[in-house]
C-alpha positions, -999 to +999 in steps of 0.1 A: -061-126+169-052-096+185-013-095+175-029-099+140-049-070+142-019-055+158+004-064+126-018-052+103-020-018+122+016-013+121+020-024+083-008-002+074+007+030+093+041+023+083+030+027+046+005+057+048+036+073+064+060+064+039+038+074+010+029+106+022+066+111+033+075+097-004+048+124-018+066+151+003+098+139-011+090+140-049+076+175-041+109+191-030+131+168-058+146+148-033+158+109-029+122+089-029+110+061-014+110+029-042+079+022-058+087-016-050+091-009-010+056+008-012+042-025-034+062-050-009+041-031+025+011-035+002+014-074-004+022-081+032-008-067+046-005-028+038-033-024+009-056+003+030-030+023+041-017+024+008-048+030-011-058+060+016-023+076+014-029+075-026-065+092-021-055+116+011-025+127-007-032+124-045+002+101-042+005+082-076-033+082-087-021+097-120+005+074-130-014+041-147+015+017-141+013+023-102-024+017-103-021-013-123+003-026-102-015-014-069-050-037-082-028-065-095-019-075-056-050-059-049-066-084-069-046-114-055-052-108-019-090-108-027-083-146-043-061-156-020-084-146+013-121-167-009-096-197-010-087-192+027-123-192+037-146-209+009-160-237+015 
Protein backbone atom coordinates (compact mmCIF):
# COMPACT_ATOMS: atom_id res chain seq x y z
CA UNK A 1 0.00 0.00 0.00
CA UNK A 2 2.48 2.32 0.87
CA UNK A 3 4.63 2.11 -2.56
CA UNK A 4 1.11 2.90 -3.95
CA UNK A 5 0.61 5.85 -2.15
CA UNK A 6 4.17 6.46 -3.02
CA UNK A 7 3.48 6.12 -6.91
CA UNK A 8 0.74 8.17 -6.88
CA UNK A 9 2.75 11.04 -5.11
CA UNK A 10 5.39 11.01 -7.61
CA UNK A 11 2.96 10.93 -10.71
CA UNK A 12 0.95 13.63 -9.17
CA UNK A 13 4.10 16.02 -8.53
CA UNK A 14 5.69 15.08 -11.73
CA UNK A 15 2.61 16.62 -13.54
CA UNK A 16 1.78 19.73 -11.35
CA UNK A 17 5.40 20.48 -12.21
CA UNK A 18 5.28 19.92 -15.70
CA UNK A 19 2.13 21.89 -16.20
CA UNK A 20 3.15 24.75 -14.41
CA UNK A 21 6.61 24.48 -16.15
CA UNK A 22 4.46 24.03 -19.55
CA UNK A 23 2.38 27.33 -18.41
CA UNK A 24 5.69 29.08 -17.84
CA UNK A 25 6.78 27.92 -21.25
CA UNK A 26 3.72 29.09 -23.29
CA UNK A 27 4.28 32.46 -21.47
CA UNK A 28 7.74 33.27 -22.84
CA UNK A 29 6.81 31.49 -26.53
CA UNK A 30 8.99 28.71 -26.02
CA UNK A 31 9.03 24.71 -26.94
CA UNK A 32 5.92 23.29 -24.69
CA UNK A 33 5.24 20.34 -23.05
CA UNK A 34 2.55 18.02 -25.36
CA UNK A 35 -0.90 18.16 -24.38
CA UNK A 36 -0.82 14.28 -24.78
CA UNK A 37 2.26 13.84 -22.10
CA UNK A 38 0.10 15.92 -19.63
CA UNK A 39 -3.22 13.59 -20.62
CA UNK A 40 -0.86 10.21 -20.43
CA UNK A 41 0.41 11.47 -16.36
CA UNK A 42 -3.35 12.06 -15.93
CA UNK A 43 -4.55 8.44 -16.99
CA UNK A 44 -1.84 6.74 -15.04
CA UNK A 45 -2.69 8.14 -11.82
CA UNK A 46 -1.90 11.97 -12.21
CA UNK A 47 -5.69 13.56 -12.25
CA UNK A 48 -5.19 15.83 -8.97
CA UNK A 49 -2.09 17.12 -9.80
CA UNK A 50 -3.27 17.94 -12.97
CA UNK A 51 -6.54 19.37 -12.12
CA UNK A 52 -4.66 21.64 -9.20
CA UNK A 53 -1.92 22.81 -11.62
CA UNK A 54 -4.96 23.86 -14.07
CA UNK A 55 -6.65 25.80 -11.05
CA UNK A 56 -3.26 27.15 -9.27
CA UNK A 57 -1.96 28.23 -12.49
CA UNK A 58 -5.08 29.06 -14.69
CA UNK A 59 -3.13 26.33 -17.10
CA UNK A 60 -5.57 25.39 -19.93
CA UNK A 61 -9.01 26.15 -18.11
CA UNK A 62 -9.94 28.31 -21.14
CA UNK A 63 -9.37 25.99 -23.85
CA UNK A 64 -12.70 23.56 -24.04
CA UNK A 65 -10.95 20.71 -25.89
CA UNK A 66 -8.39 20.34 -22.96
CA UNK A 67 -11.22 20.21 -20.43
CA UNK A 68 -13.16 17.91 -22.37
CA UNK A 69 -10.44 15.77 -22.71
CA UNK A 70 -9.24 16.27 -19.05
CA UNK A 71 -13.22 14.90 -17.71
CA UNK A 72 -13.26 12.22 -20.44
CA UNK A 73 -10.40 10.17 -18.39
CA UNK A 74 -11.58 11.88 -15.58
CA UNK A 75 -14.77 10.29 -16.15
CA UNK A 76 -13.24 6.78 -16.76
CA UNK A 77 -11.12 6.51 -13.80
CA UNK A 78 -14.35 7.16 -11.70
CA UNK A 79 -15.99 3.86 -13.73
CA UNK A 80 -13.14 1.98 -13.69
CA UNK A 81 -12.41 2.42 -9.64
CA UNK A 82 -16.98 1.49 -8.86
CA UNK A 83 -16.08 -1.72 -10.96
CA UNK A 84 -12.94 -2.27 -8.88
CA UNK A 85 -14.80 -2.07 -5.66
CA UNK A 86 -18.76 -2.72 -6.25
CA UNK A 87 -20.11 -5.37 -5.08
Amino acid sequence: MEVLLTYFLVVNITVFILAGYDKYQARKNKQRIPENTLFFLEAIGGTAGLLLAMLSFRHKTSKSSFIIKFSFIFLIQIVLIYLKFKG
